[in-house]
C-alpha positions as CSV (number, residue, x, y, z in Angstrom):
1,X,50.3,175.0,-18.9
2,X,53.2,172.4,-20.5
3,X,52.8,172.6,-24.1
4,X,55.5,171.1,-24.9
5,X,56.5,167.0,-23.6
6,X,59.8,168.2,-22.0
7,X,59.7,172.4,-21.6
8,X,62.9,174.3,-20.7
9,X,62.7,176.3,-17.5
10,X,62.3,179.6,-19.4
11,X,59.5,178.6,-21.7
12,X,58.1,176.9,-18.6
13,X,58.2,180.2,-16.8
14,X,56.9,182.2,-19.7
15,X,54.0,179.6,-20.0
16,X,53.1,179.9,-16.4
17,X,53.1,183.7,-16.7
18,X,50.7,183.9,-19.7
19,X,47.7,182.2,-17.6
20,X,48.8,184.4,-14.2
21,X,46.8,187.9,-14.4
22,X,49.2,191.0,-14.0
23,X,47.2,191.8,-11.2
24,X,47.7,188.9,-8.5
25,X,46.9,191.1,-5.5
26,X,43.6,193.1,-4.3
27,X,45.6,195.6,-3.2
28,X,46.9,198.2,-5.1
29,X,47.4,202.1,-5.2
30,X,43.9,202.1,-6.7
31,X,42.3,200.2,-4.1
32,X,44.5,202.9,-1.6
33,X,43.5,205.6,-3.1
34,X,39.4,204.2,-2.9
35,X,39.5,203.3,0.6
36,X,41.2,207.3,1.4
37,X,38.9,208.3,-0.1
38,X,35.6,206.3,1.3
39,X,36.5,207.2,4.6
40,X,37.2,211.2,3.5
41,X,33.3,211.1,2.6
42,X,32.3,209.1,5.8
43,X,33.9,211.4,8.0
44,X,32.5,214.2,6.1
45,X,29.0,212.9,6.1
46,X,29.1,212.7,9.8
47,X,30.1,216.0,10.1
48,X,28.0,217.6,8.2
49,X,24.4,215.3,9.6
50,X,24.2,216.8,12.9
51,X,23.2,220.0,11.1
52,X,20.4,218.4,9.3
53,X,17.0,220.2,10.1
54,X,14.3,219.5,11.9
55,X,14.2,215.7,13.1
56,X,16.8,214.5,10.3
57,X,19.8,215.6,12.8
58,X,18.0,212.8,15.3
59,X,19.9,210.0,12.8
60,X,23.3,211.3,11.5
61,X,24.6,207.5,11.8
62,X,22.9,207.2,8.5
63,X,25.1,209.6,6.7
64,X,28.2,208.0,6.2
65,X,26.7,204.7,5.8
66,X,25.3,206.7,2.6
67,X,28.7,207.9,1.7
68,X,30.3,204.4,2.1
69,X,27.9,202.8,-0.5
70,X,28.1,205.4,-3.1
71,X,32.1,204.6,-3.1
72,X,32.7,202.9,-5.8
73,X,36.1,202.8,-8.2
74,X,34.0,204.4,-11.6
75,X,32.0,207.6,-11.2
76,X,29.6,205.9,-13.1
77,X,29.0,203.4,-10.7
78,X,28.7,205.5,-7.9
79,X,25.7,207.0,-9.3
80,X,24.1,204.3,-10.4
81,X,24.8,202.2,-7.0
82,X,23.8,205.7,-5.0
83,X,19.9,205.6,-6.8
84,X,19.3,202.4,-6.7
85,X,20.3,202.4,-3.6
86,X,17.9,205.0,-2.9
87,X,15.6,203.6,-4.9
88,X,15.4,200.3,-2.7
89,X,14.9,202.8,0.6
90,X,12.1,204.2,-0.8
91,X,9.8,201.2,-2.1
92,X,10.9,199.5,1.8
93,X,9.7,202.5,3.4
94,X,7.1,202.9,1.8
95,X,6.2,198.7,2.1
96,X,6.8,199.1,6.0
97,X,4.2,202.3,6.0
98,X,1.5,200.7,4.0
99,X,1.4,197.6,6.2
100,X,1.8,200.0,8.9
101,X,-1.5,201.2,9.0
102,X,-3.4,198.0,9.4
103,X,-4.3,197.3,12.9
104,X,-2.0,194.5,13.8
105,X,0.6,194.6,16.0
106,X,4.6,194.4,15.1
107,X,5.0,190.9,14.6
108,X,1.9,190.4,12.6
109,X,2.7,192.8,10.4
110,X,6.9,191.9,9.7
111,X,5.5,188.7,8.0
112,X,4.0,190.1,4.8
113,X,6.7,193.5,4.5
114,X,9.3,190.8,4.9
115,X,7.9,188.5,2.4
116,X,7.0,191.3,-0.5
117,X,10.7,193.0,0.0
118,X,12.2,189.4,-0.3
119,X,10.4,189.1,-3.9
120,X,10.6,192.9,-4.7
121,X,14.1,192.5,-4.6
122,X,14.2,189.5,-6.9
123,X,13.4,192.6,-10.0
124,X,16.5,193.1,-11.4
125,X,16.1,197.0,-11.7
126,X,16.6,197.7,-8.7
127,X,20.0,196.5,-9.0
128,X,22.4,197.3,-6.0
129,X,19.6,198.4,-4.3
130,X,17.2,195.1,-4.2
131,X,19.0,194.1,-1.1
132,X,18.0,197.2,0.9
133,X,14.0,196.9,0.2
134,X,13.5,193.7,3.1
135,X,15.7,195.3,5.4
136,X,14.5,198.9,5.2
137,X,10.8,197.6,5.7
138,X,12.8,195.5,9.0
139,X,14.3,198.9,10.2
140,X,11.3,201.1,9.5
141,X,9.1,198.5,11.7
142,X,11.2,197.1,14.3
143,X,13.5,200.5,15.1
144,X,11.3,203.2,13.8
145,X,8.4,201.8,16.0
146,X,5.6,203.9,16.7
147,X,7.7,206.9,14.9
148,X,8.6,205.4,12.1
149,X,7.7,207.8,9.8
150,X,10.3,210.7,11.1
151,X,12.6,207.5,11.0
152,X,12.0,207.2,7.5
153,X,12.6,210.8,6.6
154,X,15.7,210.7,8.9
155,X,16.9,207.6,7.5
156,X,16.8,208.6,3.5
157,X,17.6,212.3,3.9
158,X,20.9,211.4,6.1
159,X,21.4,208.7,3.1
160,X,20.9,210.9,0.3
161,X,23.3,213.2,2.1
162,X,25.6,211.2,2.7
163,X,25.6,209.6,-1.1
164,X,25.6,213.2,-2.0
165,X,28.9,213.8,-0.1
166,X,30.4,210.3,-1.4
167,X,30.3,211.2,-5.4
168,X,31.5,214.8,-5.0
169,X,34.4,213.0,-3.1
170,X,34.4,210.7,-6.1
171,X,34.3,213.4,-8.7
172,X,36.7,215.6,-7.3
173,X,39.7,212.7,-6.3
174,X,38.9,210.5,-9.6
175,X,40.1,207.4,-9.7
176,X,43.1,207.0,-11.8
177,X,42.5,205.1,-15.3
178,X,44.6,202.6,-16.1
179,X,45.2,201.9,-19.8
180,X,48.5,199.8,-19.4
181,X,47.0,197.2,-17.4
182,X,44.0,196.5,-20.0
183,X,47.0,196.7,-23.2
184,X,49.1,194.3,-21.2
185,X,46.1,191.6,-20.2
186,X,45.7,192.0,-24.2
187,X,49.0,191.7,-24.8
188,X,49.1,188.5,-23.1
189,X,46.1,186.3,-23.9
190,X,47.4,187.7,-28.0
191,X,50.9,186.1,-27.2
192,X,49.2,182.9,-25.8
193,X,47.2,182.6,-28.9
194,X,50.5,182.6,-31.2
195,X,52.3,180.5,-28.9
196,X,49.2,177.6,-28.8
197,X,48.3,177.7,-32.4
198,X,52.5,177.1,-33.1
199,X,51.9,174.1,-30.8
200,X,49.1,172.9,-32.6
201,X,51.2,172.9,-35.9
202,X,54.2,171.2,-34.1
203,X,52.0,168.4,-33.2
204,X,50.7,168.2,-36.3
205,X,53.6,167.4,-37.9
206,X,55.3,165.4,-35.3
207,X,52.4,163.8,-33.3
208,X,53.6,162.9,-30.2
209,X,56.3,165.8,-29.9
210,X,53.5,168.1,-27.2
211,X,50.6,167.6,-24.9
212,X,48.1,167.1,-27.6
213,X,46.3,165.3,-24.8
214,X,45.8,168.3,-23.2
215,X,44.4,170.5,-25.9
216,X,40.6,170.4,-24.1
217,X,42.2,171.8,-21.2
218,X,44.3,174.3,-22.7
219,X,40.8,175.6,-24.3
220,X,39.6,175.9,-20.9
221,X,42.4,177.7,-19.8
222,X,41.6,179.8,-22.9
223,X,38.2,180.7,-22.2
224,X,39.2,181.6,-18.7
225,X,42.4,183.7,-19.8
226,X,39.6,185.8,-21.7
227,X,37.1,186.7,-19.4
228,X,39.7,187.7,-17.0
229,X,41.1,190.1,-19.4
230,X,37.3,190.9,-20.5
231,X,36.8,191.6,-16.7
232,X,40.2,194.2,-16.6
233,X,39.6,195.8,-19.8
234,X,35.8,196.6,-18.6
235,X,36.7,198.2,-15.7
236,X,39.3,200.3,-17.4
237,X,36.5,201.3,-20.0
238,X,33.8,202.1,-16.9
239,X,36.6,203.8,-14.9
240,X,37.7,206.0,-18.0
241,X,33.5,206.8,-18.6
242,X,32.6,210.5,-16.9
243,X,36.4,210.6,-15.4
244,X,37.8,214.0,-14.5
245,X,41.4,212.6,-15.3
246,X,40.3,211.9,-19.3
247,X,40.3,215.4,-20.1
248,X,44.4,215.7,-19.3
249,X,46.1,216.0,-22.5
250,X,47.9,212.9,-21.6
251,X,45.0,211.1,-21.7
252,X,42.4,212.4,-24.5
253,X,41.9,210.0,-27.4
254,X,43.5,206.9,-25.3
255,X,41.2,203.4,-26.0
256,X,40.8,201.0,-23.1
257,X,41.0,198.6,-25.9
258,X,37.2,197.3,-26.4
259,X,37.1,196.8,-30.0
260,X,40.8,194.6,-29.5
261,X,39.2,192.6,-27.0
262,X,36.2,192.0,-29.8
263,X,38.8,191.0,-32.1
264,X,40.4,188.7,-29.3
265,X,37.3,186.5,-28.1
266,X,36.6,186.1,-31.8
267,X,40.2,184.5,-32.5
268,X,40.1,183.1,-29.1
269,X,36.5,181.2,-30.2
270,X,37.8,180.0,-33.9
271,X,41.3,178.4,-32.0
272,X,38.9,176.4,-29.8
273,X,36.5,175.8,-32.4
274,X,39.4,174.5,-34.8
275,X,41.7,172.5,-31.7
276,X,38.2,170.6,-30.7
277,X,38.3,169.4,-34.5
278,X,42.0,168.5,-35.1
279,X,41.5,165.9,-31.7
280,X,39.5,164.3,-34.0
281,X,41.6,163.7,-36.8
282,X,44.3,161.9,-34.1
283,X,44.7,158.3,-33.9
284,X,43.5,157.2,-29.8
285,X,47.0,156.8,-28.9
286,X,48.0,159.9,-30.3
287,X,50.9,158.2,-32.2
288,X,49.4,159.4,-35.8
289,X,47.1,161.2,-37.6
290,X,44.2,159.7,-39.7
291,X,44.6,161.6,-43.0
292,X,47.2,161.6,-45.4
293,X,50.8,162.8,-45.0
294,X,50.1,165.4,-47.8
295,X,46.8,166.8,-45.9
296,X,48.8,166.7,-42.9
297,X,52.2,168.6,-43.9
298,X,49.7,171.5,-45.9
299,X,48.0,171.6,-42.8
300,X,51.0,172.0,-40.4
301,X,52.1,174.7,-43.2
302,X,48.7,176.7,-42.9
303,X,48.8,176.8,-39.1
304,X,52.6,177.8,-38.8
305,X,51.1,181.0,-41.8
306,X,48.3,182.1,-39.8
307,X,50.5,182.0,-36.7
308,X,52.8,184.4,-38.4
309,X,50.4,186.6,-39.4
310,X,48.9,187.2,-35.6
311,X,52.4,187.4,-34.6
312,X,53.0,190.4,-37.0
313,X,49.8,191.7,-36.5
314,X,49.9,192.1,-32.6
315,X,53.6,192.6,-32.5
316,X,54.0,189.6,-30.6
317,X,57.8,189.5,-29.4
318,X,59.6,186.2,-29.6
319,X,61.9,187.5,-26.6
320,X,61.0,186.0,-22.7
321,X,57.3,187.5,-21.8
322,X,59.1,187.9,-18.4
323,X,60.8,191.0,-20.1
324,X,57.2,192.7,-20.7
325,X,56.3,192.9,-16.9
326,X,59.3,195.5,-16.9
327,X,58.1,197.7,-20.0
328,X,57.1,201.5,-19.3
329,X,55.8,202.0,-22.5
330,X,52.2,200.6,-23.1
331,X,52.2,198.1,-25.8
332,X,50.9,199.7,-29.3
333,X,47.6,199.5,-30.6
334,X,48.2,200.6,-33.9
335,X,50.1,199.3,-37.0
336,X,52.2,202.2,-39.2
337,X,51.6,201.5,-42.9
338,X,55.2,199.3,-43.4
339,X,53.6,196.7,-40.8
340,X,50.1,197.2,-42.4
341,X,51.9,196.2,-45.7
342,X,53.5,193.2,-43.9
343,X,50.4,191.7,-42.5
344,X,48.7,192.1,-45.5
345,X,51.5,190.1,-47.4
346,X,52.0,187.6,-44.8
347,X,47.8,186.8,-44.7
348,X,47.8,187.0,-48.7
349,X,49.9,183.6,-48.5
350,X,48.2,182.9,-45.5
351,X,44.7,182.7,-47.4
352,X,46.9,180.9,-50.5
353,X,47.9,178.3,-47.9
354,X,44.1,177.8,-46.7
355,X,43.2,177.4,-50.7
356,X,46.4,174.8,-51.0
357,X,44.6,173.2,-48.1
358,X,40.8,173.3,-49.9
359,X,42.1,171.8,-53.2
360,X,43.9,168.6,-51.0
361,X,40.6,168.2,-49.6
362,X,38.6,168.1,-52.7
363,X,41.5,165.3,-54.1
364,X,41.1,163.3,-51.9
365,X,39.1,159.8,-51.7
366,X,37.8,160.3,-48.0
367,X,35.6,162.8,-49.1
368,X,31.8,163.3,-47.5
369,X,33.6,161.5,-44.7
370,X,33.5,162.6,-40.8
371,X,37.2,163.1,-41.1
372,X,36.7,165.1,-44.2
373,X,34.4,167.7,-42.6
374,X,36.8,168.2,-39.4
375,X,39.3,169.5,-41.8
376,X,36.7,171.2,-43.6
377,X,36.0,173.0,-40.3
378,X,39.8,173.2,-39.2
379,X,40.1,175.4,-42.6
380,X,37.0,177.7,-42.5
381,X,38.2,178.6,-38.2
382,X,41.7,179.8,-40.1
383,X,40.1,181.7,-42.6
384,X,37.9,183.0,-40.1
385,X,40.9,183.7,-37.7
386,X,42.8,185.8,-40.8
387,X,39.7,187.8,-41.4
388,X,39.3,189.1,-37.9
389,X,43.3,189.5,-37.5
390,X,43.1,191.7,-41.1
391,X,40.0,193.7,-41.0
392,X,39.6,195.4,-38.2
393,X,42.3,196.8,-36.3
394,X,43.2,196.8,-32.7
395,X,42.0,200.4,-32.1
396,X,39.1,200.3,-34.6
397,X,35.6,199.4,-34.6
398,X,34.0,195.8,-35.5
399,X,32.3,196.1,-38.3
400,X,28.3,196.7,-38.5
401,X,26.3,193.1,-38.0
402,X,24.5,192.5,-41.6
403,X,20.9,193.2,-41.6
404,X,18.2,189.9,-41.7
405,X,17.6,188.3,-45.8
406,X,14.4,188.0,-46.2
407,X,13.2,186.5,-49.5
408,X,11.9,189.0,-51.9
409,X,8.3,188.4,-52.9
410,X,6.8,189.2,-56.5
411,X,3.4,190.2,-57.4
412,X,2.5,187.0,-59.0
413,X,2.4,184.9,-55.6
414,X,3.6,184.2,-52.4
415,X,7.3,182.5,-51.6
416,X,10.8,182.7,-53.1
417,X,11.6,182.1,-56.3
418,X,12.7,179.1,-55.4
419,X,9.7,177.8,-54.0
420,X,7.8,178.6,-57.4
421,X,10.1,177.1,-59.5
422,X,9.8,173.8,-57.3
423,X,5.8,174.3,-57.9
C-alpha cells in the first residue's frame, strides 16, 4: 500500500508491514506443541484399545483416529469437535442399521443410507461431525458386513475412547494463550487507521500530493486487515476460554482484547464510510476539489483533529512500526488518567472542529445539493469515529444496544400523536 505519490523506503517498509499479519508462517511453537501432543494421545489411545472388553478390542485402529480429531488448539473446541463428532457416528450407525434390516442386498441398500447421510449432514448442528454421518453409514455397510452391529459398538466405543484420551491430553498440556499477538494485530490495523485518515487530510488539502486514486482499494485492504485481526483475536479469546494456563497469576484478569476489536471495526466502518464520500467531492482528474477552499481547508483541519485524537488514544507511536516487531512488552490497553485528560481535550476541539465544519455547510449556497450531503456524511462518520475512540475504552465493554421506540398510544385512539394531530 503507497499512500503517498513518491514514499521514502522507510515509510514504504512500514506501509508494507501494516497489511503483513505478524503471523506469516503455519508453523509456530503452538502449532509444535499441538502436533506433540496429537500424537502423545494417538499413541496412547492405541495402547490403551487392545484392552477394550468384549468385541471392542477387535477394532483398536479406531482409537487414535478418536484421539486425533478431538485435537484441537482450544479445549473448548475439542469438546465440541469430540461430540459432534460422536454425534455424526451415532445418527450413521444408526441410518446404516435401519436400512439394514430390509431385505435387500448391499448395494441396494448403500443408495438411500448414502443419500439421507449426504442431506443429514447438510443440518448445521451437527457441525464437525456432519461429514462423518455418509461415511459411517459406508463403513457400517460395506466393512461391518453381515456383523455390523459389533462393528458399530467397536467403532464408537474405540472412538469415544480415544476422544476421551485426546482432551485429557488437551487439558493437562494446555495450549499456551497468547495475548501479545492479538494486542499487536490491534496495534497495527489502529496505527493504519491514523496513518490513512492523515493521508486523507493531506490530499485534501493538496489534491494530487497521494494516491487518492487508490482510496477504494485501500478500503479493501481495510476490511481485509480487520478480519484477519478479528480471526487472531478470536482464537486468542477461544484458546484463553476453559484454559488451565489462565489461572497463573501471570495471566488472571488479562483481555484478549474483544471489546478493542468492537471499537476497531466500528472506526474501521465510519473511515470507509467517510473515504467512499470524499471521492465524490473530487474533480475526475483528481486535480481539485468541487467545494469551496474554506469547506476544504476546515475539512483538512477536522480530519488532521480526529487523527490526533486516535493517535493519543491508542498510543500510536510516530517512530518506524518496524521497531514494534522487537517489543517484549505487550502494547497497553489502558489509558492512566493524564492521557484520559488528553484525549478528552484533544476530542473536545475535535468535536469544535466538526461544529466549525456544520456551520460552513449551512453558509453555503450549494446547499440540498449531492455535494452538500457527502460532506454532510463525511462529518457525521468523524463524529461517529470520536464517539467510539472516547466512550468506550480499549479494555472496556461496548455499551448496551438501545431498546426498540415504539409510539406510545393514549386511551382516546389508536396511533401517535402525530398521526392524530394530522387527523
Amino acid at each position: 500500500m503507497r499512500l503517498s505519490s513518491q514514499p521514502s523506503s522507510a515509510s514504504r517498509d512500514d506501509d508494507d508491514s501494516l497489511l503483513r499479519p505478524w503471523h506469516n508462517s503455519t508453523i509456530n511453537s503452538s502449532r509444535l506443541l499441538l502436533a506433540l501432543k496429537a500424537a502423545l494421545a494417538c499413541m496412547l489411545a492405541y495402547m490403551v484399545a487392545p484392552f477394550m472388553p468384549g468385541v471392542v478390542a477387535q477394532y483398536p485402529y479406531y482409537a487414535p483416529l478418536g484421539a486425533l480429531v478431538a485435537m484441537y488448539p482450544s479445549l473448548t473446541g475439542s469438546l465440541r469437535t469430540a461430540g459432534q463428532t460422536l454425534l455424526g457416528l451415532g445418527v450413521g450407525m444408526i441410518l446404516a442399521l435401519t436400512v439394514q434390516l430390509t431385505p435387500w442386498p448391499v448395494v441396494i441398500t448403500l443408495f438411500p443410507a448414502i443419500a439421507l447421510g449426504v442431506i443429514l449432514a447438510g443440518v448445521r448442528r451437527f457441525g464437525a461431525g456432519a461429514d462423518y454421518i455418509p461415511i459411517t453409514a459406508l463403513f457400517v455397510l460395506v466393512v461391518g458386513g453381515p456383523n455390523a452391529d459389533n462393528y458399530s459398538l467397536g467403532y464408537i466405543v474405540q472412538m469415544a475412547t480415544g476422544a476421551t484420551i485426546g482432551l485429557i491430553v488437551n487439558y493437562v498440556v494446555a495450549q499456551p494463550v497468547d495475548f501479545r499477538s492479538a494486542s499487536l494485530e490491534l496495534g497495527r490495523i489502529e496505527r493504519l487507521m491514523v496513518f490513512y485518515l492523515r493521508d486523507v487530510a493531506m490530499e485534501v488539502r493538496t489534491p494530487g500530493s497521494t494516491s487518492r486514486t487508490d482510496w477504494v482499494e485501500v478500503n479493501y485492504q481495510l476490511a481485509s486487515v480487520a478480519a484477519e485481526v478479528r480471526g487472531v483475536v478470536e482464537a486468542t479469546a477461544s484458546t484463553a476460554k476453559g484454559n488451565p494456563r489462565m489461572m497463573l497469576p501471570n495471566k488472571k484478569g488479562q483481555d484478549p482484547g474483544l471489546a478493542r476489536l468492537i471499537r476497531v471495526e466500528h472506526v474501521s466502518f465510519y473511515m470507509r464510510d467517510l473515504t467512499d464520500a470524499l471521492r465524490r467531492l473530487f474533480a475526475e482528474d483528481g486535480s481539485h476539489m468541487v467545494v469551496p477552499a474554506d469547506v476544504s481547508r476546515e475539512l483538512e483541519r477536522t480530519l488532521r483533529a480526529v487523527a490526533e485524537v486516535m493517535r493519543v488514544a491508542w498510543k500510536v507511536d510516530t517512530e518506524s512500526f518496524s521497531t514494534m516487531t522487537t517489543s517484549l512488552s505487550i502494547v497497553p490497553l489502558n489509558l492512566d488518567d493524564e492521557e484520559k485528560d488528553e484525549v478528552q481535550i484533544l476530542a473536545a476541539r475535535a468535536r469544535a472542529r466538526v461544529s466549525d465544519l456544520s456551520n460552513v455547510l449551512e453558509d453555503l449556497e450549494m446547499r440540498n445539493t449531492w455535494d452538500h450531503w457527502w460532506l454532510v456524511t463525511v462529518g457525521t462518520d468523524l463524529e461517529r469515529v470520536l464517539q467510539v475512540v472516547t466512550t468506550h475504552g480499549a479494555s472496556n465493554p461496548p455499551p448496551k444496544p438501545r431498546r426498540s421506540f415504539r409510539p406510545r398510544r393514549t386511551a382516546q385512539g389508536s396511533g401517535t400523536q402525530h398521526e392524530r394531530r394530522l387527523r
